[in-house]
N, C-alpha and C positions, 0 to 999 in steps of 0.2 A: 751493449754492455761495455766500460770504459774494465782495460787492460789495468792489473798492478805492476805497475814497476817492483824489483827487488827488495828495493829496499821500503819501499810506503806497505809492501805488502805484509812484512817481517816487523813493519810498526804495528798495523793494526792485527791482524790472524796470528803470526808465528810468536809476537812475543805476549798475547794475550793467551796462550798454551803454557810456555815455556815460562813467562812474569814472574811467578813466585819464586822457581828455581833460581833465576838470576838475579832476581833481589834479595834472595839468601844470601847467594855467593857475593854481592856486592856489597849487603853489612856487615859481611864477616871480613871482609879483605879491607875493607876502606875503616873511614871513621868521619871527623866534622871536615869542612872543607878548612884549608887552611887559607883562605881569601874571605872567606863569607862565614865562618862557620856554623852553616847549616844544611848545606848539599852534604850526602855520601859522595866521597871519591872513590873513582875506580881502580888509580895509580897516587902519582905522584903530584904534586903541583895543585893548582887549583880546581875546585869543583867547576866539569865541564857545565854544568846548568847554570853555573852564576857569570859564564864568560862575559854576558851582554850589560851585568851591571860590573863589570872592572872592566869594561870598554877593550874587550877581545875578541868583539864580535857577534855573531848571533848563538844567541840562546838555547843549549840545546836540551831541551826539556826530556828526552831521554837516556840522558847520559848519567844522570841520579836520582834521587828524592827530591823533589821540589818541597819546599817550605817557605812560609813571609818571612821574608827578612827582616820587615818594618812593619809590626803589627798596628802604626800610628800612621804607615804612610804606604797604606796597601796599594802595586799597579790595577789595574784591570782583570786582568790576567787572573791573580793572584785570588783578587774576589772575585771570581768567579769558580775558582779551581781549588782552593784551599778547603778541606773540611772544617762545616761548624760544628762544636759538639755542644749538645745540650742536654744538662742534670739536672735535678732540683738539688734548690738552694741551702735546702734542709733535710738532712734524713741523719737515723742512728746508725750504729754497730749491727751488725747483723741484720742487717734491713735488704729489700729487692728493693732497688731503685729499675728509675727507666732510662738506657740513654737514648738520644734521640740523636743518632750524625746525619748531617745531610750536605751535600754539594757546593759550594759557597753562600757567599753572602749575598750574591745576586745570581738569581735563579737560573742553572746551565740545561741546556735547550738540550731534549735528546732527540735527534732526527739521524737517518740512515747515514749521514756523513758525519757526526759530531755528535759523540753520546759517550754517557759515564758508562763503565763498563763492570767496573766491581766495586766495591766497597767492604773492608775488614774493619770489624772492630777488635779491639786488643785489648785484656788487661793482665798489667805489669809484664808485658811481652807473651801473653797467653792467647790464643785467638781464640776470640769469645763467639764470632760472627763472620759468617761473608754469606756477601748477597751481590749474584750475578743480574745483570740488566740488559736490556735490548734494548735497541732505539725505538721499539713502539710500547718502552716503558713510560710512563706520565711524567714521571719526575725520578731521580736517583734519592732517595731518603729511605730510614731502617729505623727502627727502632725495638733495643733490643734488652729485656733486663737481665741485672746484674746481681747476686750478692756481693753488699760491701760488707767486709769484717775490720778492713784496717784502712789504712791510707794507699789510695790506688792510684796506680801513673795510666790512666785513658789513653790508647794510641789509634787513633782512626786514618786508614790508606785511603785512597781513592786512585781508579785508574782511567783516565779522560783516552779514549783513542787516539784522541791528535795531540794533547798535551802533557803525557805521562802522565806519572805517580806520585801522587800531593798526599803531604799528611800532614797533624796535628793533634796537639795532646792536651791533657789536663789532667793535675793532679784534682783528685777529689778526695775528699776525708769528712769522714764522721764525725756526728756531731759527739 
């Protein structure tokens, strides 16, 4: 059985306890990154997760909210780790729809060393859903319905063990 170090071990177990709490306390304290802005900051300066695209180095995917930067010019990464959300294209006022989020755009592998871990849906900052996963889950995907009454802002998290906290939104609105 391989040994965790401190700190790999505080990535995957301790802050997969602890995640929520600290992602409170990290949108409450911060806001858009002022480099990118799309990471949560923790302090001052640039968001630590976009260090590698303003050439600061490597990327530290837990130091914020991950988000596409470039929804025209997605890395690898990004499609793989960014939520899709999926609504129909039609629905009325007071209607259940279904949404459907699931783990990128190219399908992420859950096995013992690298697996989505939770998934939250959200509307207009209300959590609507979470749904915890094991790596001898099939696939990380939810579907989950919703009443819509007005125009709603969709907010779906996702937490990758090895590469944080990805999210992605969508306003939807009635017809």
């Amino acid at each position: 059985m391989k040994m965790l170090g401190r700190r790999e071990f505080l990535k995957t177990a301790g802050l997969t306890i602890l995640g929520p709490a600290l992602l409170t306390k990290e949108a409450l304290a911060g806001g858009p990154c002022d480099a990118c802005k799309t990471g949560t900051k923790a302090g001052e300066g640039p968001c630590p997760g976009c260090a590698a695209r303003h050439g600061k180095g490597e990327k530290d995917l837990f130091g914020c909210i991950n988000r596409v930067c470039d929804p025209n010019n997605m890395t690898t990464l990004e499609k793989k780790h960014a939520p899709v959300i999926s609504v129909p294209s039609y629905f009325k006022a007071n209607q259940t729809i279904y949404v459907t989020a699931q783990v990128g755009n190219i399908i992420h592998g859950m096995d013992p060393n690298h697996w989505i871990q939770w998934i939250e849906v959200h509307a207009d900052n209300a959590l609507i859903s979470r749904t915890e996963f094991s790596p001898q889950s099939p696939s990380a995907i939810v579907t989950v319905p919703l009443l819509v009454q007005k125009e709603t802002t969709l907010k779906v998290l996702e937490r990758c063990n090895l590469h944080g906290i990805w999210e992605s939104s969508q306003v939807v609105v009635p017809a």
